[in-house]
FILUM-637826 format. One record per residue (C-alpha): residue number from 1; chain; x, y, z; residue in three letters. Coordinates in nm, 4 decimals, always signed. Layout:
k, c, x, y, z, r
NUM, A, X, Y, Z, ALA
...
//
This chain:
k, c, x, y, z, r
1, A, +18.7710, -0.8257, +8.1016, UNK
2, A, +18.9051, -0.5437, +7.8836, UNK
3, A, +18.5122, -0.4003, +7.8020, UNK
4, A, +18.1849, -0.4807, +7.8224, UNK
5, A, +18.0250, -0.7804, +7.7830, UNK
6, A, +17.9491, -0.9279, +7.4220, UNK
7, A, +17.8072, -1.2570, +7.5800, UNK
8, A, +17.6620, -1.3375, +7.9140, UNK
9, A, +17.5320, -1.6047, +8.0955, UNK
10, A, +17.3434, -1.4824, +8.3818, UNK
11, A, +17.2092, -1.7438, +8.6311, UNK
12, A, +17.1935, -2.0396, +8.3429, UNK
13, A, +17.0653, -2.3794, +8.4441, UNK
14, A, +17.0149, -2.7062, +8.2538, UNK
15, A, +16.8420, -2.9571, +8.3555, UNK
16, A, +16.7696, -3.2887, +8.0895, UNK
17, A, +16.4728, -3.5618, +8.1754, UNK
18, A, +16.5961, -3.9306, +8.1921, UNK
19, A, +16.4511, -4.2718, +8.2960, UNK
20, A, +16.6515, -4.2214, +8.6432, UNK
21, A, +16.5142, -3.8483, +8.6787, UNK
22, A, +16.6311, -3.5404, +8.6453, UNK
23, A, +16.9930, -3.4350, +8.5452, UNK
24, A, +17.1146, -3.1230, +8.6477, UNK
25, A, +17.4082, -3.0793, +8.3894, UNK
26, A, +17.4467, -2.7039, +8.4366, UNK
27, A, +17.3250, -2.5344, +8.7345, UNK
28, A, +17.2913, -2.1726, +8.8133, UNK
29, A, +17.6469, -2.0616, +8.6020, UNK
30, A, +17.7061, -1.6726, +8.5467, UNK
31, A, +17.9746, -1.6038, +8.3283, UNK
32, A, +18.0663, -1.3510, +8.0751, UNK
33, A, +18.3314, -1.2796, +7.7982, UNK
34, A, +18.3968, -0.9418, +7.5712, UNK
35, A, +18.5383, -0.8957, +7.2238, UNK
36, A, +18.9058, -1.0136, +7.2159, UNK
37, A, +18.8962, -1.1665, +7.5509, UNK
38, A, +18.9394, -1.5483, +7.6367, UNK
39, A, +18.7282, -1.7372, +7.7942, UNK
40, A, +18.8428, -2.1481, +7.9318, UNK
41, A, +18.5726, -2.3475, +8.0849, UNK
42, A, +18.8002, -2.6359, +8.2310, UNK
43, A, +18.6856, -2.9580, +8.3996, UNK
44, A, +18.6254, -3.3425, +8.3567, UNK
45, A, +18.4136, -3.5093, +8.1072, UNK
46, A, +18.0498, -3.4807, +8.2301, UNK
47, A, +18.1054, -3.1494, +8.4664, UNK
48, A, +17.8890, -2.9356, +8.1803, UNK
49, A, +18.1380, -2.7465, +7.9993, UNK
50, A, +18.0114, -2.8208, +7.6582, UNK
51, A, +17.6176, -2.7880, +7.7471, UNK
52, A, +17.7311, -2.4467, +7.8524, UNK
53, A, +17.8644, -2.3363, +7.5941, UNK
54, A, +17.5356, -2.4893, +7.3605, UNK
55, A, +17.3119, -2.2158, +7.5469, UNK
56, A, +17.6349, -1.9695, +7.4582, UNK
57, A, +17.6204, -2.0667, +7.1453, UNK
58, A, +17.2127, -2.0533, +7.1000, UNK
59, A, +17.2365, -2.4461, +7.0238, UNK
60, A, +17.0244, -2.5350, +7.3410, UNK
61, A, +16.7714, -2.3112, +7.5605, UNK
62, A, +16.8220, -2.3110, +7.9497, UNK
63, A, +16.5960, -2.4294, +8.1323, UNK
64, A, +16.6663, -2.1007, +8.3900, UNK
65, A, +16.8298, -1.8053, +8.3546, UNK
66, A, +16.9438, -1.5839, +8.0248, UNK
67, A, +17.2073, -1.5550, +7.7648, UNK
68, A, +17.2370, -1.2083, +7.6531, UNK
69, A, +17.4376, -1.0556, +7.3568, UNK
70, A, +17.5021, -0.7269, +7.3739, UNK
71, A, +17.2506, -0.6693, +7.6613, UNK
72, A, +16.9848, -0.8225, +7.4666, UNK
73, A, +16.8662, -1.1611, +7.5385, UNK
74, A, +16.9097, -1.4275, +7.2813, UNK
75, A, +16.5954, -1.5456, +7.3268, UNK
76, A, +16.3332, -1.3119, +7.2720, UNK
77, A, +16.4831, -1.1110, +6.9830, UNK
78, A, +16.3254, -1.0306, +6.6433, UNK
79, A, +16.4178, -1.2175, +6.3688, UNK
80, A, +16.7014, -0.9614, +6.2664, UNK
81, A, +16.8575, -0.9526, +6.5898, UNK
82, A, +16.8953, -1.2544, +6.6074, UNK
83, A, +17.0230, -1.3396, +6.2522, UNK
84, A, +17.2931, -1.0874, +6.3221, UNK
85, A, +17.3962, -1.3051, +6.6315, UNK
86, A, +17.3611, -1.6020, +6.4705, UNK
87, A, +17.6217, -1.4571, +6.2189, UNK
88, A, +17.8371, -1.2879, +6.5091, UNK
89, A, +17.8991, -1.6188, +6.7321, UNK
90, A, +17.9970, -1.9160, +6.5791, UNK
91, A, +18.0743, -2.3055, +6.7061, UNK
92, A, +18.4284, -2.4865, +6.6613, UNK
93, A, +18.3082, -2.8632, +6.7112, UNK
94, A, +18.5451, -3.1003, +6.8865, UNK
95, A, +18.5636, -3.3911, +6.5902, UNK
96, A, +18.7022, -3.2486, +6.2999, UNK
97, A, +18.6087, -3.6103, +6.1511, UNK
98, A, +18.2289, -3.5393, +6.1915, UNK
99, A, +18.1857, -3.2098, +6.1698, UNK
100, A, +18.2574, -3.1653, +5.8566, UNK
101, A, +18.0135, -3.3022, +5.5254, UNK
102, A, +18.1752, -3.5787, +5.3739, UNK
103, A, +17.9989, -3.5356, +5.0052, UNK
104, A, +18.0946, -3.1789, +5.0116, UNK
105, A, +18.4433, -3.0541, +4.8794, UNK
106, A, +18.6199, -2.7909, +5.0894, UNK
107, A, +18.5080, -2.5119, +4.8818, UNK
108, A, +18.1721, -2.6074, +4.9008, UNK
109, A, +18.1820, -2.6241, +5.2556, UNK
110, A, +18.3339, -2.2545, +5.3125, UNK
111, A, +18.1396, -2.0981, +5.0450, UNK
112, A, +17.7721, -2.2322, +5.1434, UNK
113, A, +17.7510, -1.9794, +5.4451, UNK
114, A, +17.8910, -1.7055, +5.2217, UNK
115, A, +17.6132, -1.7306, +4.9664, UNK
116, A, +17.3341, -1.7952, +5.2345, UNK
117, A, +17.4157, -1.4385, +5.3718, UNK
118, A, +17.4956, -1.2540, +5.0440, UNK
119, A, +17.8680, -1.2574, +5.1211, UNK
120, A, +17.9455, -1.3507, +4.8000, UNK
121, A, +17.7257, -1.2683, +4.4774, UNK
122, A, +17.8462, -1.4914, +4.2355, UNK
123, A, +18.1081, -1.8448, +4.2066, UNK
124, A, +18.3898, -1.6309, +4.1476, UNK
125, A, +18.3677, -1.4241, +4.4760, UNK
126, A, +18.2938, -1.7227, +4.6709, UNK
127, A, +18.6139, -1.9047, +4.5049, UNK
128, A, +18.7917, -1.6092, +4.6081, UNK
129, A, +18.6299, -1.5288, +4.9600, UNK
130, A, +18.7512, -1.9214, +5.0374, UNK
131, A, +19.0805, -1.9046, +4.9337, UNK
132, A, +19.1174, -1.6112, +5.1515, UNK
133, A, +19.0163, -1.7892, +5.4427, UNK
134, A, +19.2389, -2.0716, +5.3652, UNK
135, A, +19.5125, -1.8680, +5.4269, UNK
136, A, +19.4107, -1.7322, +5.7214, UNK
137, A, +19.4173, -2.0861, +5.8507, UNK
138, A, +19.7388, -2.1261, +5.6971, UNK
139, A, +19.6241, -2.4139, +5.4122, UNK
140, A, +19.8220, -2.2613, +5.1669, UNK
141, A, +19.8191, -2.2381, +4.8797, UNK
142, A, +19.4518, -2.2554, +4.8815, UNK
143, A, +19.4276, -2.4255, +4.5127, UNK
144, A, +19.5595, -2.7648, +4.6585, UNK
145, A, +19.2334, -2.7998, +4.9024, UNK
146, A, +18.9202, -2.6046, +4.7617, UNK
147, A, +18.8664, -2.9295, +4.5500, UNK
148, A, +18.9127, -3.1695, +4.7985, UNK
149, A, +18.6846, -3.4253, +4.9841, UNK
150, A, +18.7313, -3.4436, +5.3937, UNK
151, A, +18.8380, -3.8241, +5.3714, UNK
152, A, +19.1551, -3.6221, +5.1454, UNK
153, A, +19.2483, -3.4633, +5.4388, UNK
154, A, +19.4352, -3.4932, +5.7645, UNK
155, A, +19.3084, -3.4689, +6.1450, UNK
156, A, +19.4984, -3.1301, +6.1612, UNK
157, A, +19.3589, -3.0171, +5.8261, UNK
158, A, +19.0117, -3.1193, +5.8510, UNK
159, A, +18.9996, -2.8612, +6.1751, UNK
160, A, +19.1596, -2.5910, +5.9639, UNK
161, A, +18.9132, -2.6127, +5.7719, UNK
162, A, +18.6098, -2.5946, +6.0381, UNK
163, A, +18.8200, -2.3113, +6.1880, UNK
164, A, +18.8113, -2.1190, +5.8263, UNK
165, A, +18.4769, -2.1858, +5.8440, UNK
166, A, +18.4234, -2.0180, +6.0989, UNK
167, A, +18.5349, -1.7410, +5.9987, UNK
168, A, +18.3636, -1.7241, +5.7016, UNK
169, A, +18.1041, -1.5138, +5.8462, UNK
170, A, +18.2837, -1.2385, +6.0515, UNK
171, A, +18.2413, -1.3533, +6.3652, UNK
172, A, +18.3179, -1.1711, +6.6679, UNK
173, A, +18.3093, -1.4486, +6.9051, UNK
174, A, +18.3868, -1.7773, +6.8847, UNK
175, A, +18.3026, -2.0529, +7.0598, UNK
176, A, +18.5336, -2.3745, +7.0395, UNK
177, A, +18.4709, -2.7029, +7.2159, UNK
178, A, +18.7601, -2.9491, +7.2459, UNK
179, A, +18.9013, -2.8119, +6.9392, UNK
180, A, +19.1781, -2.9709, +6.9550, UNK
181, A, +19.1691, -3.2798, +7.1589, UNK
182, A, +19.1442, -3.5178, +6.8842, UNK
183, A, +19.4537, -3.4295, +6.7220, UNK
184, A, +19.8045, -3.5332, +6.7528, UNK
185, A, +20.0194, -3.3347, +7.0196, UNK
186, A, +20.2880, -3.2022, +6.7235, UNK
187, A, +19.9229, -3.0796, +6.5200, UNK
188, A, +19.7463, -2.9413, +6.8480, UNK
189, A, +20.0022, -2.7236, +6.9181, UNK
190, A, +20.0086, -2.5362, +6.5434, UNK
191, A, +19.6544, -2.4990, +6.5634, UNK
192, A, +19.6826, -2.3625, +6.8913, UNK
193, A, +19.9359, -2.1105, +6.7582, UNK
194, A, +19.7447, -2.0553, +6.4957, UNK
195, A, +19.3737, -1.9869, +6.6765, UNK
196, A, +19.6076, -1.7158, +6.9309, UNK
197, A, +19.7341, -1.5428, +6.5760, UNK
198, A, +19.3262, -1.5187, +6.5027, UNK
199, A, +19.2194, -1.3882, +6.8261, UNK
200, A, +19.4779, -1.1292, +6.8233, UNK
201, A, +19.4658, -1.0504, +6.4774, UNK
202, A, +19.0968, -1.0434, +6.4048, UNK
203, A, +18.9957, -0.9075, +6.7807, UNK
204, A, +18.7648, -1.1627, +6.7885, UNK
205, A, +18.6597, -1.3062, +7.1660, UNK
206, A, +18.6600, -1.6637, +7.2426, UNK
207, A, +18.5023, -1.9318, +7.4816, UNK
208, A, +18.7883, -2.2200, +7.4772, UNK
209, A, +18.6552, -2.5750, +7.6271, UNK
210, A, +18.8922, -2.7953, +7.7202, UNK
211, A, +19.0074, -3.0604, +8.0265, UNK
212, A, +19.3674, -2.9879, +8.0173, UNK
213, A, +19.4605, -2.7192, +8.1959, UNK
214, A, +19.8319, -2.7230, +8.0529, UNK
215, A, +19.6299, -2.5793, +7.6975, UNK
216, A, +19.4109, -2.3599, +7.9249, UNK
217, A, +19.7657, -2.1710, +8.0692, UNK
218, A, +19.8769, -2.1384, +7.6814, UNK
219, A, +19.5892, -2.0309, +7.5211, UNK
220, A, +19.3990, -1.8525, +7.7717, UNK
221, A, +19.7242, -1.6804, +7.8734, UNK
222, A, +19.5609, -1.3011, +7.9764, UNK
223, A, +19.2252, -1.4196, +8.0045, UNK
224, A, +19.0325, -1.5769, +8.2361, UNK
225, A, +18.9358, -1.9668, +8.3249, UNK
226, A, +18.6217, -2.0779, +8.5002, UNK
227, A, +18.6872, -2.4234, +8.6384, UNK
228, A, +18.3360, -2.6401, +8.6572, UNK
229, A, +18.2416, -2.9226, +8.8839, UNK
230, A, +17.9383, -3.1101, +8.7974, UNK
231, A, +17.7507, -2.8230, +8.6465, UNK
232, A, +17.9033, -2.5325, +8.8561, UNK
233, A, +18.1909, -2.3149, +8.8627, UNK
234, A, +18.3957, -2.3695, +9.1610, UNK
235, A, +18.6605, -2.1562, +9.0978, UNK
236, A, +18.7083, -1.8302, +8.8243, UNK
237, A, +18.9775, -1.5986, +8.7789, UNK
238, A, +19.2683, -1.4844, +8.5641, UNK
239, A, +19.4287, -1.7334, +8.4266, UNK
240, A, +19.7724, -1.6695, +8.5653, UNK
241, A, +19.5924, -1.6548, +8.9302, UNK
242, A, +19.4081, -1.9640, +8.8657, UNK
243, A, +19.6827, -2.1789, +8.7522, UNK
244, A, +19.9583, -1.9982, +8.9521, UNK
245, A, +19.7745, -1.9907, +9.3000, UNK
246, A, +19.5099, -2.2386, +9.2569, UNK
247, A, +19.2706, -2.1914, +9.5837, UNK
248, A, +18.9983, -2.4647, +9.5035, UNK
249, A, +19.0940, -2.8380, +9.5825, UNK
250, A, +18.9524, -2.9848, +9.2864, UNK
251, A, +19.1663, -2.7034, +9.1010, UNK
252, A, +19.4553, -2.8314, +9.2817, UNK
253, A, +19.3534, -3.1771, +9.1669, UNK
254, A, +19.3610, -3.1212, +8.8137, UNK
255, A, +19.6601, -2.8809, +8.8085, UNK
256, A, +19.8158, -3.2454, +9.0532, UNK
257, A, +19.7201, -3.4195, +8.6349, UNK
258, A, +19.8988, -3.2331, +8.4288, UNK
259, A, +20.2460, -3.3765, +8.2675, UNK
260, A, +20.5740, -3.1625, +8.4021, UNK
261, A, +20.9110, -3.3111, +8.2512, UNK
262, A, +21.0889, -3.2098, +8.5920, UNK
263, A, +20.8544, -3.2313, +8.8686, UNK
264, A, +21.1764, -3.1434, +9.1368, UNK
265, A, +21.3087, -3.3475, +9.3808, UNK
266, A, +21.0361, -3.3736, +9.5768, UNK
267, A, +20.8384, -3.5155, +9.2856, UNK
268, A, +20.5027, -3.4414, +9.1934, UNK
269, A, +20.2405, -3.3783, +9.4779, UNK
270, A, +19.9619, -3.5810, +9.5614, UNK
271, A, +19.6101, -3.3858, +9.5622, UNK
272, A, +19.5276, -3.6594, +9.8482, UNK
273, A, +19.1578, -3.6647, +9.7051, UNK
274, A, +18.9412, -3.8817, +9.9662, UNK
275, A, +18.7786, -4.0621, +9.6762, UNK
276, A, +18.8120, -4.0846, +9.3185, UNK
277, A, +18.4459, -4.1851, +9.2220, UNK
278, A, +18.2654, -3.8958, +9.0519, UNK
279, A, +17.8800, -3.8536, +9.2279, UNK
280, A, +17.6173, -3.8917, +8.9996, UNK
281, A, +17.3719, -3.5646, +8.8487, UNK
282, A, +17.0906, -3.7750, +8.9592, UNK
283, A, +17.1980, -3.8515, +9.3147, UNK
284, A, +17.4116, -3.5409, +9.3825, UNK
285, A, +17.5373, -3.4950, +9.7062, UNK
286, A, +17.3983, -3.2629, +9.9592, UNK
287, A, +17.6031, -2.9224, +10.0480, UNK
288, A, +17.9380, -2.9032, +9.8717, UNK
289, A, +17.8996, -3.1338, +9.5733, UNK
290, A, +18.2915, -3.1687, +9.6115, UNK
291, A, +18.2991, -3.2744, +9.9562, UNK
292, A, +18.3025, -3.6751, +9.9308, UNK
293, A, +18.6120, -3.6251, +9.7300, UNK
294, A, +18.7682, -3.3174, +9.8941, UNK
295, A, +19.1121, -3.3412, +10.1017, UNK
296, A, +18.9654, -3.0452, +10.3198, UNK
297, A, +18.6281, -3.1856, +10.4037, UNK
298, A, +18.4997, -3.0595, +10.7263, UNK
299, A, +18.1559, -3.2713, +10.8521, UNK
300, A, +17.8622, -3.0566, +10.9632, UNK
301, A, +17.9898, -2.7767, +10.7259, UNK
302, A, +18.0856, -2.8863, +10.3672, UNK
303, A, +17.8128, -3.1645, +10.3860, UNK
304, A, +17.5249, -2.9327, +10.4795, UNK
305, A, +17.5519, -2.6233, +10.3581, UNK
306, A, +17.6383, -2.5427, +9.9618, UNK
307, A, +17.9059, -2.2787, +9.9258, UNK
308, A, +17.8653, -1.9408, +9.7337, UNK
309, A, +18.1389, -1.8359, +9.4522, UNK
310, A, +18.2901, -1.5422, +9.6289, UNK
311, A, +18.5997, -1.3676, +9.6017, UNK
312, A, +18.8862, -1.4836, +9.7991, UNK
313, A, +19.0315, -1.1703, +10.0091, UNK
314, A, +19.4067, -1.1448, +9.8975, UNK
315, A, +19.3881, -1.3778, +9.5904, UNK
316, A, +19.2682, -1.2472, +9.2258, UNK
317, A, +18.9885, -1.4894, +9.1742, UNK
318, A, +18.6324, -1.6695, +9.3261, UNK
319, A, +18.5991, -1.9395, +9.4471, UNK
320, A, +18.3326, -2.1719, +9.6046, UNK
321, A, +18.4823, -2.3419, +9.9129, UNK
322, A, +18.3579, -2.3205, +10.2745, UNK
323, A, +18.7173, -2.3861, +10.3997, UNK
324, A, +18.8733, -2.1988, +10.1726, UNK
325, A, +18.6971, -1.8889, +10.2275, UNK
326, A, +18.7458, -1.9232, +10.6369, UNK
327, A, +19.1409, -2.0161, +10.5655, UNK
328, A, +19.1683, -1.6916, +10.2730, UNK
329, A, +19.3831, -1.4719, +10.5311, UNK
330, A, +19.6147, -1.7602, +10.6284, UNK
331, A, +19.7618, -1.8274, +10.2831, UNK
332, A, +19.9858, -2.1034, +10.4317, UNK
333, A, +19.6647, -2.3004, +10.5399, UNK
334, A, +19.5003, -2.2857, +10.2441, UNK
335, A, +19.5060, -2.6717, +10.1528, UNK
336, A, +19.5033, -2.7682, +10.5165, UNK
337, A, +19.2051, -2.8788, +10.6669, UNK
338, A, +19.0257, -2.6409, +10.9312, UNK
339, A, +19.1244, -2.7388, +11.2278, UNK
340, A, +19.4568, -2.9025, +11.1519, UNK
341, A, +19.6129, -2.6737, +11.3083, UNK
342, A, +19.8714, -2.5506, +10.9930, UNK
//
């Protein structure tokens, strides 16, 4: 983290009421990101990476813990306070399809938040004040989409747009979730470019959800990733430690997903997960919630006793692994089971 913190999430738990009890989507998650940093929450569908980033985002309440923004939290500000953070943090939804108001044009769309907070007086600033952000999202030139509908517009458009919208308001952090899972691979990857050009160019931090770690590596390249297992982080570093010298098994397992075009001779390797079956938030298991799955599972340890996120001695990030932690001076074991004698 290059300064202090503009968000934090400090001990955050969420728990939701169902007909088959209690779910425990997020549970106990501390994590924190500053202006012009990067922050990936990476996991599988279900693990809690977008109901974390709701309490970020001051779209749901925890049920524990606090969000704070700039020290303050979120809340139990005064109405001023937390306008201004309102304005400062803003959401990139994953469906550029339904995010956006179908009976509203473009312009209409961009220039409704800049007349709600008196960024623009009159129709001729706000016409203005849009096209500019257009641009920034490279839809150029600007004329060709301020009168258009959302059903006029492409996949890759359409999230242009919600990006621009973004925007609109001066944010200084940004929150995006999936932004870019729904489009085609050739349109992901100019958005992508173009959301790096933003966060460079504007300073502005970000909190980038996503499941494929291959977009994690590009986009939260000198930032950090904090990889989630059903509703905790197992494993949080920088992002070159985290996807260079993964340390977590279910890490390794997701890093073992990701397409390479020349996987070597040896081919790819398997993550040799014990089971593939993901444990339900209403029957979790006890300890390790990892360990029915976990290639280093060690009974009367992993299955009793539910490990602390601590940093690893000798690697760059944390991680929440009984066998890890007891293999950390052994680098060549790590991925063996204890015992095993590697």
């Amino acid at each position: 983290m290059t300064g202090e913190p503009l968000l934090s999430l400090k001990h955050v738990s969420q728990t939701f009421a169902s007909k088959r009890g209690d779910l425990p989507a997020v549970r106990d998650v501390t994590l924190s990101v500053a202006r012009g940093d990067v922050l990936c929450l990476v996991g599988e569908s279900g693990c809690g990476k977008t109901t974390t980033a709701r309490m970020a985002a001051g779209l749901a309440k925890p049920t524990a813990g606090t969000v704070e923004f700039e020290g303050a939290d979120i809340n139990r500000m005064d109405r001023e306070r937390h306008r201004a953070y309102r304005k400062a943090v803003q959401f990139i939804h994953q469906d550029p399809y339904a995010s956006l108001n179908p009976i509203r044009t473009v312009f209409a769309t961009l220039s409704a938040p800049l007349r709600r907070h008196g960024l623009a007086k009159n129709r001729d600033e706000a016409w203005e004040q849009a096209s500019d952000l257009l641009r920034r999202v490279e839809l150029t030139p600007p004329a060709n989409y301020l009168a258009k509908y959302p059903h006029q517009l492409s996949g890759g458009q359409r999230q242009r747009v919600a990006v621009a919208r973004a925007l609109a308001l001066n944010p200084r952090l940004i929150i995006a979730d999936e932004a870019t899972s729904m489009l085609d691979v050739s349109i992901r990857v100019g958005v992508l470019r173009m959301l790096t050009r933003l966060r460079e160019e504007l300073d502005v931090g970000f909190v980038f959800i996503t499941h494929d770690l291959a977009i994690a590596r590009y986009f939260g390249a000198g930032g950090r990733i904090a990889v989630m297992y059903l509703g905790e982080v197992v494993e949080y570093g920088a992002t070159a430690d985290v996807i260079d010298d993964p340390r977590h098994p279910y890490t390794r397992a997701l890093l073992s997903a990701v397409p390479d075009v020349d996987p070597g001779p040896e081919g790819r390797r398997d993550p040799g997960l014990r089971g593939v079956d993901i444990p339900s938030l209403t029957a979790l298991p006890s300890g390790c919630t990892f360990h029915p799955r976990c290639p280093l599972f060690v009974p009367g340890t992993c299955d009793t006793a539910a490990p602390a996120l601590r940093a690893v001695p000798g690697a760059g990030q944390e991680v929440a692994c009984h066998v890890v932690a007891g293999k950390a001076g052994d680098p060549d074991a790590v991925g063996q089971p204890a015992g095993s004698g590697a």
